[in-house]
Residue, then its C-alpha position, 0 to 999 in steps of 0.5 A: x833647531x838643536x840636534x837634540x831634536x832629531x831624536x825621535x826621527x833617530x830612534x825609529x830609524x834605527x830601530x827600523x834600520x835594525x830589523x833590516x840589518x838582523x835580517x842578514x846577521x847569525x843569531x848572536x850578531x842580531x841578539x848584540x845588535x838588538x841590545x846595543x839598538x834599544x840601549x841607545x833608544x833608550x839614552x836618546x829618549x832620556x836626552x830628549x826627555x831632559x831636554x823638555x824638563x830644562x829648556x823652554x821649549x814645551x813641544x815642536x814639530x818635524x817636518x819630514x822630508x821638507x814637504x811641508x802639508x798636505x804633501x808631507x808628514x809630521x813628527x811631533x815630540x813634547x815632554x809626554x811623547x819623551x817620556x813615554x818613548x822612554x819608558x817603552x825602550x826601558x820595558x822592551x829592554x828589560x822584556x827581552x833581557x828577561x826571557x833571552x834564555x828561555x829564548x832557546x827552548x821556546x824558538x828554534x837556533x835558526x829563527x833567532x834572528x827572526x825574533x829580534x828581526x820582529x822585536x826591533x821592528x815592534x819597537x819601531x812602530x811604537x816609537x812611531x805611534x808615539x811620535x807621529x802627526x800624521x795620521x796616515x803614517x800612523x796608520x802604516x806603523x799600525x799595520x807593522x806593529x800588527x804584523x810584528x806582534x803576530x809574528x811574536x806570538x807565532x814563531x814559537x810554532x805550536x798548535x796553540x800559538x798558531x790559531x793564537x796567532x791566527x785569532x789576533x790578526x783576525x781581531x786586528x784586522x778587523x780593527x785595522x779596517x774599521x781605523x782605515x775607514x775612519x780615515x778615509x772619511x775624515x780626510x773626505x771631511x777635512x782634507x787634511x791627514x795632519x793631525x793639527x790640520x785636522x783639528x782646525x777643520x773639526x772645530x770649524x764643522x763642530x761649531x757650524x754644525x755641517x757635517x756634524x752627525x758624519x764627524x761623530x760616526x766617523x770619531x766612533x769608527x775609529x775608536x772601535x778599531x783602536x778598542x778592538x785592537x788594545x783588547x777592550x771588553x767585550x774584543x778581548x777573545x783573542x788576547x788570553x791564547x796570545x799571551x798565555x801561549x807565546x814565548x816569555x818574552x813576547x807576553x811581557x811585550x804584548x801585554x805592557x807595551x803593544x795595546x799601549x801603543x794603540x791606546x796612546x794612539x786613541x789619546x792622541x786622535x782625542x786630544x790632537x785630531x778631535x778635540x778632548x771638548x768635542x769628544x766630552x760632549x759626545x757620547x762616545x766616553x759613556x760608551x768607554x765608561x760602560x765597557x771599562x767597568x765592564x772589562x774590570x769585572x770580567x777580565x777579574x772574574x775569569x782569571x779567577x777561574x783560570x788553573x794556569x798562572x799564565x793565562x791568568x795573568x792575561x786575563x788580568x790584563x783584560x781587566x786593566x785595560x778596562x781600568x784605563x778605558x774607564x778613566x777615558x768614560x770620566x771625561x775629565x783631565x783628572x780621569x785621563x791622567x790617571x790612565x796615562x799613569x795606569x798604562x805606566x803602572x801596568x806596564x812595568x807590573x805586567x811585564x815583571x809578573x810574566x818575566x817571573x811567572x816563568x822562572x816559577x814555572x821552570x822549576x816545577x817540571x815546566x808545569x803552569x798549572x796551580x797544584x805544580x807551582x806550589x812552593x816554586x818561590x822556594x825552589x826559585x827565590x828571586x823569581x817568587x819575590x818578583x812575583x810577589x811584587x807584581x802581585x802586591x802592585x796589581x792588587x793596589x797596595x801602598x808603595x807600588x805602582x797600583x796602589x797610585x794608579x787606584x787612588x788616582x781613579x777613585x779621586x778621579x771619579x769624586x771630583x769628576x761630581x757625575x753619575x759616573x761616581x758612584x759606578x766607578x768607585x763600586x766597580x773599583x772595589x768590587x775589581x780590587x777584591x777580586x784582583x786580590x782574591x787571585x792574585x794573593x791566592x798565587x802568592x800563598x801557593x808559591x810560598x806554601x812548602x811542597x813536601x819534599x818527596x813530592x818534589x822529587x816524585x814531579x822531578x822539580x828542582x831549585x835554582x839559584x840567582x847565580x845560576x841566572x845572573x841576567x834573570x836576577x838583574x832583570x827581575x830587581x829592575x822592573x822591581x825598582x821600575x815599580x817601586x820608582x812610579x810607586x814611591x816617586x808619583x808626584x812628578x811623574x802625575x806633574x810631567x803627565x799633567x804637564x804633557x797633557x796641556x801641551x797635546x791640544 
């Protein structure tokens, strides 16, 4: 074994290790180390990520403690976990990065370090989640990064951000509850917690037919609490409130990384625990296919109705999670791939719309309401291009990140030759529009000029890029993140491929 593949062990212990030490660490201390923690994650995954790209090895297992099943547990890695390890430390950089000033008028000085304590821990149950072979750790890390992202969204500690907080660890908790279950009862089935393990007993009760209709109930099961838990339509309630509510950069974190750790997790129970033949055949994708259409339209529809900027852009969140669920419902490899690249696309978009939202809405008095923002991309220019940029991407235009994500659907759908062609593309169009209805109306009021004497009437004022160096940064990485998986697609959908057949 090279030393190389102790990597993801590596990366979540630090991380883990990280929260605990910021726990006795001043504020500035636990900031440095929660900078230092994810820049080293994030060279460690793209090590480990070269690794797969040059040797011959296509995936292996580590067995923890040296317990071999069914007394210990498993991690696996293989190119798809590396990558997408990677790309979350990149965005959770980026995130945190983007919305450490902003840090200091949100949250108390002396709860400073209780937010990196939550960040480094949040991170840590990701890399878990993507790494992990067993399901009842994975379980466990579900739990933490529950209880983190609640802590995220509620250290902040106002009226809204509490009964936000309070609305998201009831859903999860529901959700968590409902994966739990669906554990126990496969474990009462198989006998196995290990995900592999598990996959040889599925496929010996799948072919005999014993036990046939309780493995069905209990795969339900647990894709209700995972679909609970990453906000798809119609368990999508709590999500607008946390994310429109919470601090800066909790919402990038939130909104691109935390239901994308649950979703992951459902691709993994899908392909490596079931199997994707038995899922395909089951009626479990019909029931994803109709909600992700359905979150589509009306996660669009109500951010169209929205009057603040924040609490649209969560709401556009709910119509692309529907967009990742719906390529889930297509029940082909093609449709799979295209949300795996979907969770990529909307993950560097989202996060950069929330990071320059808030430089927009700084410099006008503080206001997120529409009429206040007018002509901000003006008075902050950098902030005003990144979400342009954002927004030219959610809507699908070509070069950015969306526009790749949409093709891949629509292809998708056509190969897939079903009856689920023809609602996929409609509803596609029909999301499409009305992403740019809201979207492209934002960006037409943030670069129409405020007059001048109103602008000094509301106390609005400019800020330059060198005033905000680190903001500036920021913003033109996730805009080169973006412009990356836009105009670099193919060897990413080929990695994506490539992981995909080595996950059975």
């Amino acid at each position: 074994m090279q030393f190389v593949q102790n990597v993801p062990f590596f990366s979540i212990m630090i991380s883990m290790f990280s929260g605990i030490v910021s726990s006795v660490l001043p504020e500035k201390a636990a900031k440095r180390l929660n900078a230092v923690m994810i820049i080293i994650v994030n060279i460690m995954s793209l090590w480990l990520l070269y690794f797969f790209l040059t040797a011959d090895v296509k995936s292996y297992t580590f067995m923890m403690g040296h317990f071999p099943a069914p007394w210990g547990n498993e991690i696996r890695a293989g190119v798809l976990e590396a990558g997408m390890a990677w790309f979350v430390s990149v965005v959770m950089l980026l995130s945190l990065l983007g919305g450490r000033k902003k840090l200091f008028d949100e949250v108390e000085e002396t709860k400073h370090n209780i937010y990196y304590i939550l960040a480094n821990l949040l991170l840590s149950s990701l890399l878990a989640l993507i790494y992990t072979n067993d399901l009842f750790t994975a379980y466990v890390f579900v739990e933490i990064n529950t209880i983190a992202a609640c802590g995220l969204i509620m250290i902040r500690q106002n009226g809204r951000t509490i009964e936000a907080a309070v609305r998201y660890m009831i859903m999860s908790l529901l959700g968590s509850g409902l994966l739990l279950l669906g554990i126990c009862m496969l474990y009462d089935l198989t006998g196995h917690l290990l995900m592999s393990n598990i996959q040889e007993q599925v496929a010996i009760i799948m072919q005999t037919g014993t036990y046939r209709v309780p493995m069905l109930v209990t795969i339900g099961i647990m894709t209700v609490g995972l679909a609970i838990k990453s906000a798809l339509f119609p368990f999508h309630s709590w999500l607008p409130d946390a994310y429109g509510y919470s601090t800066v950069s909790s919402a990038a974190i939130l909104s691109s990384l935390v239901s994308k750790g649950y979703i992951f997790l459902l691709i993994k129970l899908f392909y490596r625990v079931i199997g994707f033949e038995y899922i395909a055949d089951s009626h479990i994708l019909n029931v994803l296919f109709a909600f992700g259409l359905c979150g589509m339209i009306f996660g669009s529809v109500s951010a169209i109705w929205e009057n603040d900027i924040r609490r649209m852009i969560a709401f556009s969140s709910v119509a692309q999670i529907g967009y990742i669920y719906m390529g889930f419902g297509l029940g082909t490899e093609a449709g799979m791939v295209a949300s795996i690249f979907h969770i990529l696309a909307h993950g560097a978009t989202k996060a950069l719309l929330f990071i320059a939202a808030i430089g927009l809405t700084d410099v006008s008095a503080g206001s997120r309401k529409f009429i206040d923002i007018t002509g901000a991309a003006y008075r902050n220019k950098i902030a005003g291009v990144g979400f342009m940029i954002g927004s030219f991407s959610m809507v699908g235009m070509p070069i950015f990140a969306g526009f790749i994500s949409k093709f891949l659907y629509a292809e998708a759908a056509v190969n897939a030759i079903s009856w689920r062609m023809f609602p996929t593309l409609i509803v596609l169009a029909i999301s499409t529009i009305l992403n740019t209805i809201y979207f492209l109306k934002t960006v037409l009021r943030i670069y129409i000029p405020e007059k001048p004497e109103v602008e000094q009437e509301k106390g609005f004022f400019c800020r330059t890029w060198k005033e905000q160096k680190l903001y500036t940064v920021t913003i033109l990485l996730f805009i080169g993140l973006n412009l990356i998986l836009g105009l670099n697609s193919e060897p990413i959908i080929q990695l994506i491929k490539m992981g995909l057949a080595n996950f059975k």
